[in-house]
N, CA and C of each residue as an Amber inpcrd file, in Angstrom:
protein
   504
   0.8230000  -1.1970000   0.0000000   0.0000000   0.0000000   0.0000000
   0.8690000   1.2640000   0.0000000   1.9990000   0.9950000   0.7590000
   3.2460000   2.2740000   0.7740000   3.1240000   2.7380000  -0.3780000
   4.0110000   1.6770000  -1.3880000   4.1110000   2.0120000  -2.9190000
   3.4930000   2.5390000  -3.8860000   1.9000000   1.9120000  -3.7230000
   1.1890000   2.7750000  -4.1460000   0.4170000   3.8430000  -4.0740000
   0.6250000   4.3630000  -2.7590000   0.4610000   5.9700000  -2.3300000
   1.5860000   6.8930000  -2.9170000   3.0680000   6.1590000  -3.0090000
   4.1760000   7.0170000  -3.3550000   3.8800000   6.9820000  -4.8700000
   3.6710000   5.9250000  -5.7200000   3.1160000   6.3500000  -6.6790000
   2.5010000   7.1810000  -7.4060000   1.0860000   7.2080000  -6.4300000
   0.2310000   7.6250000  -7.1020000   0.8460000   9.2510000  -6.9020000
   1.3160000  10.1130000  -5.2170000   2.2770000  11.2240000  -4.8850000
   2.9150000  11.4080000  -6.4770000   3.7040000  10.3800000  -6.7660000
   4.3960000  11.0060000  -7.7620000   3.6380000  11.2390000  -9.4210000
   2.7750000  10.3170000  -9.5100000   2.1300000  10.8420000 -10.5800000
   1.4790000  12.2590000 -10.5260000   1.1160000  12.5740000  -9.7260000
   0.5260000  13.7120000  -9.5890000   1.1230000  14.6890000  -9.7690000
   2.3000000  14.6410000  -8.8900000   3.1720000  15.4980000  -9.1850000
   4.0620000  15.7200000 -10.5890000   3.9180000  14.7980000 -10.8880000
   4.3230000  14.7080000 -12.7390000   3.3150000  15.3880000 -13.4600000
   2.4610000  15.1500000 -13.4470000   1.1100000  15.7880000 -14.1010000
   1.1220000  17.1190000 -13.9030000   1.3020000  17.8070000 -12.5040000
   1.2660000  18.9010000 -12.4550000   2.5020000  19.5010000 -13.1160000
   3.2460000  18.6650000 -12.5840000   4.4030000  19.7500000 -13.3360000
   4.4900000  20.1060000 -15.1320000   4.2060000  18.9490000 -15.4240000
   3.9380000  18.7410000 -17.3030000   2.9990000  19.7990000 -17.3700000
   2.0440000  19.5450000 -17.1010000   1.0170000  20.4960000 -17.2360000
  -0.0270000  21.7900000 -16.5020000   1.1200000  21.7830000 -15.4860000
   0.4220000  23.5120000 -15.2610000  -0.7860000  23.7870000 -15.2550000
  -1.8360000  22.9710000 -15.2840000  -3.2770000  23.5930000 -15.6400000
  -3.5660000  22.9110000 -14.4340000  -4.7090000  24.0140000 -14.0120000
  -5.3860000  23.9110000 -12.3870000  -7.3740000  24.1820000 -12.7770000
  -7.3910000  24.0030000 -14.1600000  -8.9840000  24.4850000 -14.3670000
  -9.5300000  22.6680000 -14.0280000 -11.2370000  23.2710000 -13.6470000
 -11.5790000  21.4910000 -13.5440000 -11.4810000  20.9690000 -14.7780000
 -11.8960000  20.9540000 -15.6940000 -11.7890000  20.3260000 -17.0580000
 -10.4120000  19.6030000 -16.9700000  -9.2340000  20.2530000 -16.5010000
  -8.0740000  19.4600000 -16.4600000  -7.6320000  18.3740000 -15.1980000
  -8.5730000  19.1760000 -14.1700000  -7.9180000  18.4190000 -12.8540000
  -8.7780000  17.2820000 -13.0970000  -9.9820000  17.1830000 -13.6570000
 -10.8500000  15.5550000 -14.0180000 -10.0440000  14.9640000 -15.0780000
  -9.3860000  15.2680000 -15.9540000  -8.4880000  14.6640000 -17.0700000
  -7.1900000  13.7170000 -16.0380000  -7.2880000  14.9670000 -15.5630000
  -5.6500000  14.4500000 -14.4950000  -6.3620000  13.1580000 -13.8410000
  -7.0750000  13.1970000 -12.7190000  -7.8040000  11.9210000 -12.1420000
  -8.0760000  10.7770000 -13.0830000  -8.5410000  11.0980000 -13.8510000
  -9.0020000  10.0690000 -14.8540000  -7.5720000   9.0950000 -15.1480000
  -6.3060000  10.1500000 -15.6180000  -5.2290000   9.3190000 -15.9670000
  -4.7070000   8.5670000 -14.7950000  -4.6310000   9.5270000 -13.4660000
  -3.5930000   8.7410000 -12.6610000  -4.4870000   7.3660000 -12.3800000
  -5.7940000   7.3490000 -12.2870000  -6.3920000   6.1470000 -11.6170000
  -6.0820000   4.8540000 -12.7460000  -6.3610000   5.8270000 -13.9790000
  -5.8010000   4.1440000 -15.6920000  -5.2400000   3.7030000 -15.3450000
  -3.7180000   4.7770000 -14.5520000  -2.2590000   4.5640000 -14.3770000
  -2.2950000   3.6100000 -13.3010000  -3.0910000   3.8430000 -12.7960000
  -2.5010000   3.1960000 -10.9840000  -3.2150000   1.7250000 -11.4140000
  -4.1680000   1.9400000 -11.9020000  -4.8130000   0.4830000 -12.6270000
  -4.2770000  -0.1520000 -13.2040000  -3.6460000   0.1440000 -14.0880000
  -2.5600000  -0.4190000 -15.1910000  -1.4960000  -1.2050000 -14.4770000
  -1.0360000  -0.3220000 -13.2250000   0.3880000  -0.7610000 -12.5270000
  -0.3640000  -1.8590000 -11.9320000  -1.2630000  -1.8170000 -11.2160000
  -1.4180000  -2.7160000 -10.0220000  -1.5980000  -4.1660000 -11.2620000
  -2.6890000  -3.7860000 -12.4110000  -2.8770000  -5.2280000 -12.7780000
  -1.1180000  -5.9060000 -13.5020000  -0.0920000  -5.3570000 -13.6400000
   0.9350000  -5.8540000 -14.3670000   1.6470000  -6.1360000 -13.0020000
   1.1630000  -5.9060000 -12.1600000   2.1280000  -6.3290000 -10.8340000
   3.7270000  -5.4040000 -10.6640000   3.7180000  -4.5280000 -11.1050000
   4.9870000  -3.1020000 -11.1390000   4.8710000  -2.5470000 -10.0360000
   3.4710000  -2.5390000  -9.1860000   4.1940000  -1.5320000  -7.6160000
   4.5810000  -2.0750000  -6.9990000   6.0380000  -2.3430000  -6.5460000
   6.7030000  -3.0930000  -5.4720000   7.7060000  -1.9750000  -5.4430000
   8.7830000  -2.6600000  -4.6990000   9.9290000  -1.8750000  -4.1240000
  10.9740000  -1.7420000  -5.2680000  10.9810000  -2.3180000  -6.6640000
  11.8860000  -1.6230000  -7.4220000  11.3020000  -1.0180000  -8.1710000
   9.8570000  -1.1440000  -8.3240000   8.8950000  -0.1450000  -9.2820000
   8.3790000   1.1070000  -8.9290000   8.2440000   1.6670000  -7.5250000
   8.7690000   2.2600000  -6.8820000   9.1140000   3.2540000  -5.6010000
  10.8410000   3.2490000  -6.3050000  11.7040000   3.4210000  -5.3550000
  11.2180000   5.3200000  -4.6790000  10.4940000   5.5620000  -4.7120000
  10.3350000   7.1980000  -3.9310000  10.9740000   7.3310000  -2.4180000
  11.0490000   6.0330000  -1.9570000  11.3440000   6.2540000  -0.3080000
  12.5770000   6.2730000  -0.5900000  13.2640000   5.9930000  -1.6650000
  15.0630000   6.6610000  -1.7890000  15.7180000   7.4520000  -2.1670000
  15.0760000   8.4720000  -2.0580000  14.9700000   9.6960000  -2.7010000
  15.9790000  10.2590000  -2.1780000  16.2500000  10.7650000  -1.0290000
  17.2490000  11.2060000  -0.1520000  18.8900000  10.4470000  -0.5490000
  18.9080000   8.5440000  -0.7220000  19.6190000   8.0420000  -1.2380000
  20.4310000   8.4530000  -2.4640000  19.3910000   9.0000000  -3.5140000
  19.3530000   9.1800000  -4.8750000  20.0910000  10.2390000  -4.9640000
  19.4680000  11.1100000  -4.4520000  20.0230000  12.6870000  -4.1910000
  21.4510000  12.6520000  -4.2030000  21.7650000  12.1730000  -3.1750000
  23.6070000  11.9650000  -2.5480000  23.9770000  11.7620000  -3.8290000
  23.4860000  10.0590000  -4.1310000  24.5690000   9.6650000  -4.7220000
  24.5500000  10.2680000  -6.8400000  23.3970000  10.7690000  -7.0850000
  23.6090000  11.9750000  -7.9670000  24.6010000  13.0280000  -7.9020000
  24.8710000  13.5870000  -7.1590000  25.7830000  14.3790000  -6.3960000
  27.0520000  14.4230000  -6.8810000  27.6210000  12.5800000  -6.3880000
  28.5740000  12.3220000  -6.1730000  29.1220000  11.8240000  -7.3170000
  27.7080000  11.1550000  -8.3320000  28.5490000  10.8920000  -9.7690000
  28.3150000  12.1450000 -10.5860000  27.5540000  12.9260000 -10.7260000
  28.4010000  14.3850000 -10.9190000  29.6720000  15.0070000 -11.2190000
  29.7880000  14.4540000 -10.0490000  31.7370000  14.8130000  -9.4670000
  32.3410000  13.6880000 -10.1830000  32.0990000  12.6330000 -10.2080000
  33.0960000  11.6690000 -10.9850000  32.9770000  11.6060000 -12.4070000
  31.4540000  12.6770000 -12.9710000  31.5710000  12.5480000 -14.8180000
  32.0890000  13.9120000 -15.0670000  32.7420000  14.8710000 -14.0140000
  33.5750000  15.9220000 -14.1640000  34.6660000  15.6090000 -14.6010000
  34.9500000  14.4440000 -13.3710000  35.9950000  14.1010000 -13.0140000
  36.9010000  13.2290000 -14.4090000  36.0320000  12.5450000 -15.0500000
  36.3400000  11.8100000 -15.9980000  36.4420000  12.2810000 -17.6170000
  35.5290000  13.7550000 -17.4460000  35.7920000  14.2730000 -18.6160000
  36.6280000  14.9390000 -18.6380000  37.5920000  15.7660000 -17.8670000
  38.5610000  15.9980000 -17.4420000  39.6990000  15.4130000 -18.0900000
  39.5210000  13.8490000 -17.3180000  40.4730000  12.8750000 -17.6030000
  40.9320000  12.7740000 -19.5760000  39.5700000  12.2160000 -19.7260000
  39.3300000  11.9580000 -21.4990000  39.7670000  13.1730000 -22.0150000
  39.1280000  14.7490000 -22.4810000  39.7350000  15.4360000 -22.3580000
  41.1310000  15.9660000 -22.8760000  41.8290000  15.5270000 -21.5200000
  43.6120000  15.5470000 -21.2480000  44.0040000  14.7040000 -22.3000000
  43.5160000  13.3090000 -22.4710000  43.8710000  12.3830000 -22.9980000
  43.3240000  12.7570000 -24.7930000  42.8790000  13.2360000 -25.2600000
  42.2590000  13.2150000 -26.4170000  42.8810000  14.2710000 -26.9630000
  43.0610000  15.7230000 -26.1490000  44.0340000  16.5510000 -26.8640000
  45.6060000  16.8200000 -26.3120000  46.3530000  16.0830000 -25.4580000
  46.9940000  16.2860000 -25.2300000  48.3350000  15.5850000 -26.0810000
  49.1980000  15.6140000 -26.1670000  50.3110000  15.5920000 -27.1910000
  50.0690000  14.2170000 -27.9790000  49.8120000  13.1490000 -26.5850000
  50.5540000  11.3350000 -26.5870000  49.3250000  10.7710000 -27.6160000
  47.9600000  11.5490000 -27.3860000  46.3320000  10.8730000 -27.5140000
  46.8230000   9.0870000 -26.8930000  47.0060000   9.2220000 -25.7690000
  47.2810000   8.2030000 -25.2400000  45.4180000   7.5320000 -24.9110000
  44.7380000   7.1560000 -26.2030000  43.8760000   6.2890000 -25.9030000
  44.1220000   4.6640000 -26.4290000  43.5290000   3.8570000 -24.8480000
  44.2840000   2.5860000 -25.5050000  42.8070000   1.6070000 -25.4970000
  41.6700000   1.1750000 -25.6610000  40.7560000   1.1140000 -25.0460000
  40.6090000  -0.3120000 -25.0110000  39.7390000  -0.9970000 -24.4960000
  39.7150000  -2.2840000 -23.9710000  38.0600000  -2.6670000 -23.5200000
  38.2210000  -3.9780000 -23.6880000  36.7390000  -4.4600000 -23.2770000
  36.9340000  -5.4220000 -21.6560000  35.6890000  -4.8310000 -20.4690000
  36.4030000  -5.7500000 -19.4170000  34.7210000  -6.0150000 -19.0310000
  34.7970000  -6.8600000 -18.2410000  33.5790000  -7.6130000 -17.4010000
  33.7080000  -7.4780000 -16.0420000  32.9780000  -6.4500000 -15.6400000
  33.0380000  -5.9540000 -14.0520000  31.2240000  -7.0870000 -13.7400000
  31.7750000  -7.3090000 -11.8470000  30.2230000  -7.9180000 -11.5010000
  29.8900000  -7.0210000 -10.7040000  28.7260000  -6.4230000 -10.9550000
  27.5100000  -5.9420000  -9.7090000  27.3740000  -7.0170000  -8.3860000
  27.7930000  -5.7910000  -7.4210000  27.0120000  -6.4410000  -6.0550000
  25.6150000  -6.0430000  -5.8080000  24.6880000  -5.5930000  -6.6070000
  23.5540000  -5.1960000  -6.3850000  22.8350000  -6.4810000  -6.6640000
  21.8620000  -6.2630000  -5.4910000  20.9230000  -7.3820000  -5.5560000
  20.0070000  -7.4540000  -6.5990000  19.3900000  -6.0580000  -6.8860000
  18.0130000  -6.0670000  -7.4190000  18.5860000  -5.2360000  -9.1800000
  17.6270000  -5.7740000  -9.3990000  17.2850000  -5.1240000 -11.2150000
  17.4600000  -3.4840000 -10.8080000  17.1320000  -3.0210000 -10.2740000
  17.5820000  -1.2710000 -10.1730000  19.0500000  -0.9250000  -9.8940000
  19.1770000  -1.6490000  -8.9760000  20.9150000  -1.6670000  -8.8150000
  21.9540000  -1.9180000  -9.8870000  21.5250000  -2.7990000 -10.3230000
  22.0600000  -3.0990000 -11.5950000  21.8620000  -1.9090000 -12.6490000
  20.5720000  -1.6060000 -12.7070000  20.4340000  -1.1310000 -14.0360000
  21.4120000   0.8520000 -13.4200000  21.4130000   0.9380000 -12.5170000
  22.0390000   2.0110000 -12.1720000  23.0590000   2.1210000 -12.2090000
  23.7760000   1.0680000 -11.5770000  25.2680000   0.7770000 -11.9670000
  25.9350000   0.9740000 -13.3580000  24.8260000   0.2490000 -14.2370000
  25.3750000   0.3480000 -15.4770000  25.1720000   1.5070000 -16.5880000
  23.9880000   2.2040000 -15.8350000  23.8840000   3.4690000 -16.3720000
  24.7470000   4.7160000 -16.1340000  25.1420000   4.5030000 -14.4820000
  26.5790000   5.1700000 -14.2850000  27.2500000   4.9960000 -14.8280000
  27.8820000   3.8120000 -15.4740000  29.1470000   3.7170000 -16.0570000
  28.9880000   4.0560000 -17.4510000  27.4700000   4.0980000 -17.8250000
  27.5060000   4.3110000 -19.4780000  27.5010000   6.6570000 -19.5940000
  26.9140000   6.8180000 -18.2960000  26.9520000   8.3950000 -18.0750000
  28.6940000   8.7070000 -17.6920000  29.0690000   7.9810000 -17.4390000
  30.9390000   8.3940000 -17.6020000  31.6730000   8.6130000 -18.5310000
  32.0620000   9.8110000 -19.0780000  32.8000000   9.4920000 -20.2690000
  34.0140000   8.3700000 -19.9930000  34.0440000   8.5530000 -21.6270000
  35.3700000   7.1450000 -21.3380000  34.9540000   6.0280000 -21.7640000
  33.7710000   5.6720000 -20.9140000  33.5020000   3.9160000 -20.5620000
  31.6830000   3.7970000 -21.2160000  31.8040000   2.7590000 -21.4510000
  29.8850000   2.8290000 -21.9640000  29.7680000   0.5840000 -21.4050000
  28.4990000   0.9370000 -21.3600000  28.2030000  -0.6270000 -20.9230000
  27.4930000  -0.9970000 -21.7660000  28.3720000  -2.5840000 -22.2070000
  27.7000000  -2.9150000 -23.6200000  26.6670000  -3.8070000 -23.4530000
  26.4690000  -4.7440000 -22.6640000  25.4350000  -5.4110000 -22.0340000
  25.6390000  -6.1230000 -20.8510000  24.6180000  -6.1870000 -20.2050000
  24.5810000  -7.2530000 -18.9340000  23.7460000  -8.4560000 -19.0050000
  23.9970000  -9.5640000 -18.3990000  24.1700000 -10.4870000 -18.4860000
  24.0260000 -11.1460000 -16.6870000  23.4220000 -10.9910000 -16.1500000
  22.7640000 -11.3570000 -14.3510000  23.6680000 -10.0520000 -14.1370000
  24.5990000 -10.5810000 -12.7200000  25.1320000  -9.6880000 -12.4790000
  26.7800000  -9.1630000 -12.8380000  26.5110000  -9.6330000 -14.2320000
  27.7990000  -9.5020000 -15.2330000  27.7170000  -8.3810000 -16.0820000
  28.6270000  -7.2190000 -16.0960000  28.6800000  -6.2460000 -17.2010000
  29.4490000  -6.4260000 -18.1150000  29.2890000  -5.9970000 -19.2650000
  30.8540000  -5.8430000 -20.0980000  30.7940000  -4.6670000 -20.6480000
  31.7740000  -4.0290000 -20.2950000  32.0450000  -2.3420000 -20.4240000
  33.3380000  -1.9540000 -21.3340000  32.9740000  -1.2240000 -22.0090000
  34.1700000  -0.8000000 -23.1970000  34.6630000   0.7430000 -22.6110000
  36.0370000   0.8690000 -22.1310000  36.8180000   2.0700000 -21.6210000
  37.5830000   2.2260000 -22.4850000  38.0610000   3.2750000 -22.7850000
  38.6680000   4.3090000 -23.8170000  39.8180000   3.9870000 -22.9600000
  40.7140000   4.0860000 -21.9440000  42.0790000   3.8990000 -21.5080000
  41.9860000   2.5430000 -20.6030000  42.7030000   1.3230000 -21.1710000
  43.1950000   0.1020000 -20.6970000  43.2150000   0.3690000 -19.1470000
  44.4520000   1.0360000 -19.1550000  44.8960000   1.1240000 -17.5670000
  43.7920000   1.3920000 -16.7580000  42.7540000   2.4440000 -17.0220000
  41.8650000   2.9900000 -15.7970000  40.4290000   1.4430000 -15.9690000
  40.6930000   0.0330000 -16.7090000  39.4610000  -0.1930000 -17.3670000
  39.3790000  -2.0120000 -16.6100000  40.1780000  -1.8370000 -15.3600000
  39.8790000  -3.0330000 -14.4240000  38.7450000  -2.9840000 -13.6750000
  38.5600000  -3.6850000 -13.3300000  37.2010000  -3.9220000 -12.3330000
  37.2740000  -3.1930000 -11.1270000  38.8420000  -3.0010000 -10.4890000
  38.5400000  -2.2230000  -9.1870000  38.3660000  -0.9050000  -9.7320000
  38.6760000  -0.5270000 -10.8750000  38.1020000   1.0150000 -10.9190000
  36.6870000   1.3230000 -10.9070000  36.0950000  -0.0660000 -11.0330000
  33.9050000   0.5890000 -10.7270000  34.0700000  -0.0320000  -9.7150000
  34.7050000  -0.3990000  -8.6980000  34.2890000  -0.8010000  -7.2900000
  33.3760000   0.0580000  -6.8470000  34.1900000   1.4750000  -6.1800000
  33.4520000   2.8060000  -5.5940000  32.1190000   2.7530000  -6.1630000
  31.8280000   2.8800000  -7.6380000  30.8170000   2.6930000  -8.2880000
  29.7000000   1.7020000  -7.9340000  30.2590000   0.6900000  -7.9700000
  29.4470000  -0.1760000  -7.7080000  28.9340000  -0.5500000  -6.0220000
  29.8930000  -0.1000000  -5.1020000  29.3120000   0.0000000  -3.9520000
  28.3050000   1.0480000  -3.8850000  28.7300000   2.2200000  -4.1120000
  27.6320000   3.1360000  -4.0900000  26.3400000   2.9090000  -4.5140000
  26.2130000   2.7530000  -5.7990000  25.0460000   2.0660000  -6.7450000
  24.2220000   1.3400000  -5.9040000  25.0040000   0.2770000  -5.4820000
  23.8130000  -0.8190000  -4.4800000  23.7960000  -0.3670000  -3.5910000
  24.2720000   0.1920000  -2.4040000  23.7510000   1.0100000  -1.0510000
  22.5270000   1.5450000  -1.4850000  22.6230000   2.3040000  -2.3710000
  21.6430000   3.4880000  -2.8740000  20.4350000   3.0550000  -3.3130000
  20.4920000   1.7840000  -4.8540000  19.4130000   0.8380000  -4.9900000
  18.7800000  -0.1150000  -3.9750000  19.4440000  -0.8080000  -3.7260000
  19.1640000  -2.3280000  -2.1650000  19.2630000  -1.8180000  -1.5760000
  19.3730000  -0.4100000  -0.7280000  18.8180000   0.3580000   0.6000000
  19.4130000  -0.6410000   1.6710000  20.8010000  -1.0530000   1.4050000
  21.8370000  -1.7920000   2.3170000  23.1900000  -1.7820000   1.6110000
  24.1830000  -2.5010000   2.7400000  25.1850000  -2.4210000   2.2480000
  25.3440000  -3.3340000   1.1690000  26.2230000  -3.4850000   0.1200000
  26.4070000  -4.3340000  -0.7550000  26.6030000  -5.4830000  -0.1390000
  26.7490000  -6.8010000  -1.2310000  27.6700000  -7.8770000  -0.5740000
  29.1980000  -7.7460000  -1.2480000  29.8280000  -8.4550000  -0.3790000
  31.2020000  -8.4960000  -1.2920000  31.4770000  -9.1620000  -2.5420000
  32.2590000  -8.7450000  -3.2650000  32.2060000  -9.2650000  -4.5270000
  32.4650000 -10.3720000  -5.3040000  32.9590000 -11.0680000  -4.1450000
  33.5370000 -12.3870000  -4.5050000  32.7200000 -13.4320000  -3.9610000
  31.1610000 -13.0140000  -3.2370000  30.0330000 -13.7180000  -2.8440000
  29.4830000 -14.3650000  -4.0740000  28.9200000 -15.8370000  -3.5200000
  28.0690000 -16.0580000  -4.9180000  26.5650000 -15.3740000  -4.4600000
  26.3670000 -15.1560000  -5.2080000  24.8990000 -14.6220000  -5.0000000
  23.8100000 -15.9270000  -5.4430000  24.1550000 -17.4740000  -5.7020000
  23.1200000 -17.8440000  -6.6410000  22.0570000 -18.7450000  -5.9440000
């Protein structure tokens, strides 16, 4: 029932914001959709805890923040590397694993790494990525550690597991 109060909170608030209109003609349009909507979700079985996540909002926030700072950080890097004398790009394909439990974790993880310059994620595979980085050296697995801890704290609303856990 949580979920679908935060839901429905956020549809609304989507609606309003898209559309700005406060006449009744619109606020009965608006009702009409969110209830399809909330109908729609409940019969496909989508409101749960990765469908959604609103109570991690505060989570989200941070860790937006913080990859921010690391797609500064990385364009920076690329950048240096692209105009600087050597064009020291060497690039490489590697297979990092997610400690995230859930399908959001994952899919965040790998969307971080595809929002990094440099690096893009070519597909996943459970909790297997394979990611193509523009410089070899920076393109091991402990370089998305940070990444990937963060990611799942933030998604699984716990600490990760370690990485060398089987999960199966």
């Amino acid at each position: 029932m949580t979920y679908a109060f935060g839901l429905f909170v956020a549809l609304t608030g989507f609606w309003f914001v898209l559309s700005g209109q406060t006449s009744p003609f619109f606020l009965g349009v608006a009702v009409i959709a969110i209830i399809a909507t909330m109908w729609l979700s409940a019969r496909l079985k989508v409101i749960d805890r990765d469908g959604s996540p609103y109570h991690r909002a505060p989570q989200l926030l941070l860790y937006l923040g913080w990859l921010i700072g690391e797609i500064v950080k990385a364009n920076v890097a690329v950048i240096a590397r692209v105009i600087g004398p050597s064009h020291a790009i060497d690039p490489a394909m590697v297979e990092v694993k997610s400690s995230a439990t859930s399908n959001l974790g994952r899919a965040l993880f790998a969307n971080s790494i595809t929002l990094t310059p440099g690096t893009v994620t070519v597909d996943v595979v459970g909790a297997t990525l394979k990611v193509h980085a523009l410089v070899r050296e920076n393109a091991g697995a402990e370089s998305f550690e940070a990444m990937d801890r963060k990611s799942a704290r933030t998604a699984d609303a716990r600490r990760p597991a370690p990485s060398g856990t089987d999960r199966s």
